[in-house]
C-alpha positions as CSV (number, residue, x, y, z in Angstrom):
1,X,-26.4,-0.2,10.2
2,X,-23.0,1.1,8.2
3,X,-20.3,1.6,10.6
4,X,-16.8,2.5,10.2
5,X,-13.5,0.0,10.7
6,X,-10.4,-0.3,11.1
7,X,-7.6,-3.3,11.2
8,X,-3.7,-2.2,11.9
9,X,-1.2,-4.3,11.8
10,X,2.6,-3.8,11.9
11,X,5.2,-6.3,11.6
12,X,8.9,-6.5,10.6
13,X,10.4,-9.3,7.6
14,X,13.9,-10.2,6.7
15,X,13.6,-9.1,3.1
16,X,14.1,-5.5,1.6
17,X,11.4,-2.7,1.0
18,X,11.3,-3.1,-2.8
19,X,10.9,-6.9,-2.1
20,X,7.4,-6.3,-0.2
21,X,6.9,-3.8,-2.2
22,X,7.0,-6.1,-4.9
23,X,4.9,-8.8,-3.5
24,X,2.3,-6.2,-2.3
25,X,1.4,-4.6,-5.7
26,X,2.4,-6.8,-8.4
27,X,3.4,-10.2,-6.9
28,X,-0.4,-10.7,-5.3
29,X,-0.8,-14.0,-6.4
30,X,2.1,-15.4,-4.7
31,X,0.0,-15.0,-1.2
32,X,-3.1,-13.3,-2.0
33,X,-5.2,-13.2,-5.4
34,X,-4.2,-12.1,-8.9
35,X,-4.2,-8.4,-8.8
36,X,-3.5,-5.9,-11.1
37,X,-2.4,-1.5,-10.1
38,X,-1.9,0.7,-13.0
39,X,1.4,1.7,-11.5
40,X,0.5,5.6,-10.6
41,X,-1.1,8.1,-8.0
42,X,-5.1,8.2,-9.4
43,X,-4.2,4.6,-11.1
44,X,-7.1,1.7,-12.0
45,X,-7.1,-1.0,-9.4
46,X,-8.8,-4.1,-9.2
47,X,-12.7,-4.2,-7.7
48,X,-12.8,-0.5,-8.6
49,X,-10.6,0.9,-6.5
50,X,-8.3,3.6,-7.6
51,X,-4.7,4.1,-6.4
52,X,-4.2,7.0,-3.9
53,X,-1.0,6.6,-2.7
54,X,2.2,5.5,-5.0
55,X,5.2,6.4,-3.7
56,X,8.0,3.4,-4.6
57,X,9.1,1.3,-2.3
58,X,7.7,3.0,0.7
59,X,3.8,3.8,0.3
60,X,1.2,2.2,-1.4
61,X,-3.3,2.9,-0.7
62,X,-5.6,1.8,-2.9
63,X,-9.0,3.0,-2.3
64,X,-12.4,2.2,-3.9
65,X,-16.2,3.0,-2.7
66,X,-19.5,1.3,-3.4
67,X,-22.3,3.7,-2.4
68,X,-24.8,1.4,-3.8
69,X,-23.9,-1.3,-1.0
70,X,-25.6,0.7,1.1
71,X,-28.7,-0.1,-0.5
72,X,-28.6,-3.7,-0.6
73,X,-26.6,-3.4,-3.9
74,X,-23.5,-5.3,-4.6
75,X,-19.6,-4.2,-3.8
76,X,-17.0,-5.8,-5.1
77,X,-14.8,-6.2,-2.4
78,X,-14.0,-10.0,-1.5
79,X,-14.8,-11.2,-4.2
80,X,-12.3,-14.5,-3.5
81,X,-14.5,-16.3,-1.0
82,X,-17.3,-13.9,-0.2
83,X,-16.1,-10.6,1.7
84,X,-17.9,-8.8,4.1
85,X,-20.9,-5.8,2.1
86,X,-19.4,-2.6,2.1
87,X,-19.2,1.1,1.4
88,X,-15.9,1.7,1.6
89,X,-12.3,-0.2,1.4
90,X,-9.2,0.8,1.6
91,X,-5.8,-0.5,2.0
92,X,-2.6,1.2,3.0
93,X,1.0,0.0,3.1
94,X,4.0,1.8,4.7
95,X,6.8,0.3,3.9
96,X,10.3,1.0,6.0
97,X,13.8,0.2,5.7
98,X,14.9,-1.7,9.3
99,X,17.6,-1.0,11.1
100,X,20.3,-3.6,10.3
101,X,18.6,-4.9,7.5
102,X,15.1,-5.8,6.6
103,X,12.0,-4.0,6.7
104,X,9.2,-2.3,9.2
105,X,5.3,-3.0,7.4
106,X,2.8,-1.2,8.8
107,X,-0.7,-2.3,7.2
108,X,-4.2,-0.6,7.2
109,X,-7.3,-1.8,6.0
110,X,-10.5,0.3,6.9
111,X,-14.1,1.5,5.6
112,X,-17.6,1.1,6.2
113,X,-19.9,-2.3,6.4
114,X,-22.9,-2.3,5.8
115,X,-24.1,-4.8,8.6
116,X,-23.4,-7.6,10.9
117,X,-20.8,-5.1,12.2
118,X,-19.6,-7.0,14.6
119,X,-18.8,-10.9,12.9
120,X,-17.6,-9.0,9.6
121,X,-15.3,-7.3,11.4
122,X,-14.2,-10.5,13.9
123,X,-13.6,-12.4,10.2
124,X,-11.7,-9.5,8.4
125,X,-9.7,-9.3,11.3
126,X,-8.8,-12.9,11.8
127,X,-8.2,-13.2,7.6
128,X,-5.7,-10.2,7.9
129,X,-3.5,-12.4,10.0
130,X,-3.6,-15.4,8.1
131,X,-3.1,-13.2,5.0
132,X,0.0,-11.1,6.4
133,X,1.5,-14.5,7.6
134,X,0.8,-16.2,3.9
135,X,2.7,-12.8,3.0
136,X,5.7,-13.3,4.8
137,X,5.7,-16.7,4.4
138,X,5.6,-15.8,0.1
139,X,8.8,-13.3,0.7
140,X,10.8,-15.8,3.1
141,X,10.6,-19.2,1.1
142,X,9.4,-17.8,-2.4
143,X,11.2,-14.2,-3.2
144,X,10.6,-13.3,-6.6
145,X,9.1,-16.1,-7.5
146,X,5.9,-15.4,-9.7
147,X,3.1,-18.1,-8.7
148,X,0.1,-19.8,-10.8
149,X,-3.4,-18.9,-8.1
150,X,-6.2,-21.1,-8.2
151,X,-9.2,-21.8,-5.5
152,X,-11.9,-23.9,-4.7
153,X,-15.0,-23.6,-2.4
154,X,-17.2,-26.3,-0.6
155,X,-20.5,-26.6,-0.9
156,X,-23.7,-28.1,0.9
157,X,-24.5,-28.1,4.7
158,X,-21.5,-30.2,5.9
159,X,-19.2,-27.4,4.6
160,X,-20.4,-24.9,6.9
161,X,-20.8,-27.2,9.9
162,X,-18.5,-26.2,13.2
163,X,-16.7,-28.9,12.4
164,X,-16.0,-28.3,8.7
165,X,-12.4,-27.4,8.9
166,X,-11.0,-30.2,11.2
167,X,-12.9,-33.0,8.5
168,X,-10.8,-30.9,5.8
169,X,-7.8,-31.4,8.1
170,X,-8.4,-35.1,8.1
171,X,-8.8,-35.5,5.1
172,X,-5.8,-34.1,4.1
173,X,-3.8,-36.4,6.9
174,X,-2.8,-33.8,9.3
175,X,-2.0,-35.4,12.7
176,X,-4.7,-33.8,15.6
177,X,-1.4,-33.3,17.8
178,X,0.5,-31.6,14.7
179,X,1.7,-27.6,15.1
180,X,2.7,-24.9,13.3
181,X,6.2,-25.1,12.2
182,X,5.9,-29.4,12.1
183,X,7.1,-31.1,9.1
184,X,4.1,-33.2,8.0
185,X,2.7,-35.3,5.3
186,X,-0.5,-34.6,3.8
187,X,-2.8,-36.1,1.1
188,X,-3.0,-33.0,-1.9
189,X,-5.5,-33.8,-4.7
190,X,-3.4,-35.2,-7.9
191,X,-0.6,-36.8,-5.8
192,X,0.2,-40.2,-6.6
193,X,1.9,-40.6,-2.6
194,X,1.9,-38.4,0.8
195,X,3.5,-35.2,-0.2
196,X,6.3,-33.9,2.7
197,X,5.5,-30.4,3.9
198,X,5.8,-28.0,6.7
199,X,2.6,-26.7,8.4
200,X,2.8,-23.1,8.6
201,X,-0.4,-22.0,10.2
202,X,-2.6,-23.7,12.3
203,X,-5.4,-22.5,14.9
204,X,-9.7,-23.2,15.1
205,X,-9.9,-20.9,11.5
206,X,-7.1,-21.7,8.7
207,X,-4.7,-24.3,8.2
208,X,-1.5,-23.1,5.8
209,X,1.0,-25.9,4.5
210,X,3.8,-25.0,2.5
211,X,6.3,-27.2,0.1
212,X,9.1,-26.2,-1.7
213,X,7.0,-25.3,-4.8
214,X,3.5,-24.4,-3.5
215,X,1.5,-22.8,-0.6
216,X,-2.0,-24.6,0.5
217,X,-4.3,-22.4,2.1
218,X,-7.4,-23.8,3.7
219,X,-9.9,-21.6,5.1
220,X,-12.4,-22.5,7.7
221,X,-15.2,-19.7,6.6
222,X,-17.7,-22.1,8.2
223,X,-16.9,-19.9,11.2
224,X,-18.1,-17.2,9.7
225,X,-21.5,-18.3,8.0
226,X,-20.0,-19.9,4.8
227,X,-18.1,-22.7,3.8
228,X,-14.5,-23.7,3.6
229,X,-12.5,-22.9,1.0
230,X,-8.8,-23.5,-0.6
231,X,-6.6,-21.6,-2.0
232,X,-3.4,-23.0,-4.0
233,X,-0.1,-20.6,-4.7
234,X,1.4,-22.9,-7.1
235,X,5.3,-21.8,-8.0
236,X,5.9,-25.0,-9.4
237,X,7.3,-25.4,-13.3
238,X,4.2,-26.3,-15.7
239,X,1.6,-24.9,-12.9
240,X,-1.7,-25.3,-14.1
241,X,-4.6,-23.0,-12.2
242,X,-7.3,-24.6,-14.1
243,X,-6.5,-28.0,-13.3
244,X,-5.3,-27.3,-9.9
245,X,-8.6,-25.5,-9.4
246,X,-10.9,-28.9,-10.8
247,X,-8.7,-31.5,-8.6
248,X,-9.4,-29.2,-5.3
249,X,-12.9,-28.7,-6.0
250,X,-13.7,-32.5,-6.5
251,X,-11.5,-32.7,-3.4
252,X,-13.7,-30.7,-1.3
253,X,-17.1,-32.4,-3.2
254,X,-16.0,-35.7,-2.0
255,X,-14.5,-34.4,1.7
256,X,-18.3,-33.3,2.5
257,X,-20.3,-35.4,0.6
């Protein structure tokens, strides 16, 4: 049965508004996906949605509504690793000089699903964290850097086991006892010798490892009734999302073979 939702987050970041700003409308695939706003109140936004709010650096909603979802129909929200079906999505940003310095974010993302109320929304909620953090993380370490996005998702039966993630963890040479915030070296598909990184994110659903030209994000959908999945936010000189994209995906074919 469709059923409203809502997910509200607020956090503050040592950057300025037009910074977020930045990263939030046309930097996306520096934390997120590739998206494109036509930069305007009633604007074209990606997966149909339309722009609703656009008020620089301070307010940003997109909005966009697929009635035929409701019918069994498809929606075009999530496209990047299977979302949640829906009727309605939409996304608001307030954006707030701090006190001092920095900036006050207070994000909103609501609408309707369609079913299975109750894990849709446990997953949306837990990928808005990780997201957020990857987003703070992007305007910390990256500012104004423009990134190359590519992605990968596993296939077969051993990619959606409950233990899917931690076999992609081992794989990529991360210590059991290591934390968030540890300096690390992992195995990355392509590299000729352990790359040196910092793990950013780690807990039972997403891992995040950062170097000083790229963002790994490894998602643990198996949770969720799918299968794990990678995303790369390469800033590096000569970054290559096709390549990137092929090297990660024989990666994962061979990690759950």
């Amino acid at each position: 049965m469709a059923k409203p939702f809502e997910i509200v987050r607020e956090f503050e970041v040592e950057v300025s508004p037009q910074e977020v700003w930045d990263a939030v409308t046309s930097g996306t695939a520096g934390w997120l996906w590739p998206m494109e706003y036509e930069p305007k109140e009633g604007g074209a936004g990606p997966y149909g949605s339309t722009v609703t709010a656009w008020d620089p650096p301070h307010h940003f909603t997109s909005r966009a509504e697929f009635p035929e979802a409701a019918e069994g129909g498809e929606d075009a929200e999530g496209r990047e690793g299977g979302g949640p079906r829906q009727t309605l999505n939409q996304l608001d940003h307030l954006i707030e000089p701090r006190q001092g310095g920095g900036s006050w974010v207070r994000y909103v993302h609501s609408g309707i699903l369609v079913d299975d109320w109750d894990n849709q929304y446990d997953g949306a909620s837990k990928h808005t964290d990780f997201y957020l953090h990857t987003l703070r993380q992007y305007l910390l370490h990256y500012p104004g850097r423009r990134a190359v996005f590519s992605g990968a998702d596993a296939t077969g039966t051993a990619a959606g086991a409950p233990d899917a993630l931690e076999v992609a963890a081992r794989a990529l040479g991360l210590p059991g006892d290591a934390v968030e915030g540890d300096a690390v070296q992992v195995r990355l598909p392509g590299a000729d010798a352990p790359v040196d990184a910092v793990l950013d994110y780690r807990n039972g659903y997403f891992l995040g490892l950062r170097t000083p030209d790229a963002m790994y994000r490894v998602f643990g959908r198996n949770n969720f009734g799918a299968t794990v999945g990678v995303t790369v936010h390469d800033f590096g000189p000569g970054a290559d999302a096709e390549g990137t994209g092929e090297r990660w995906q024989h990666w994962l074919d061979g990690v759950y073979a």
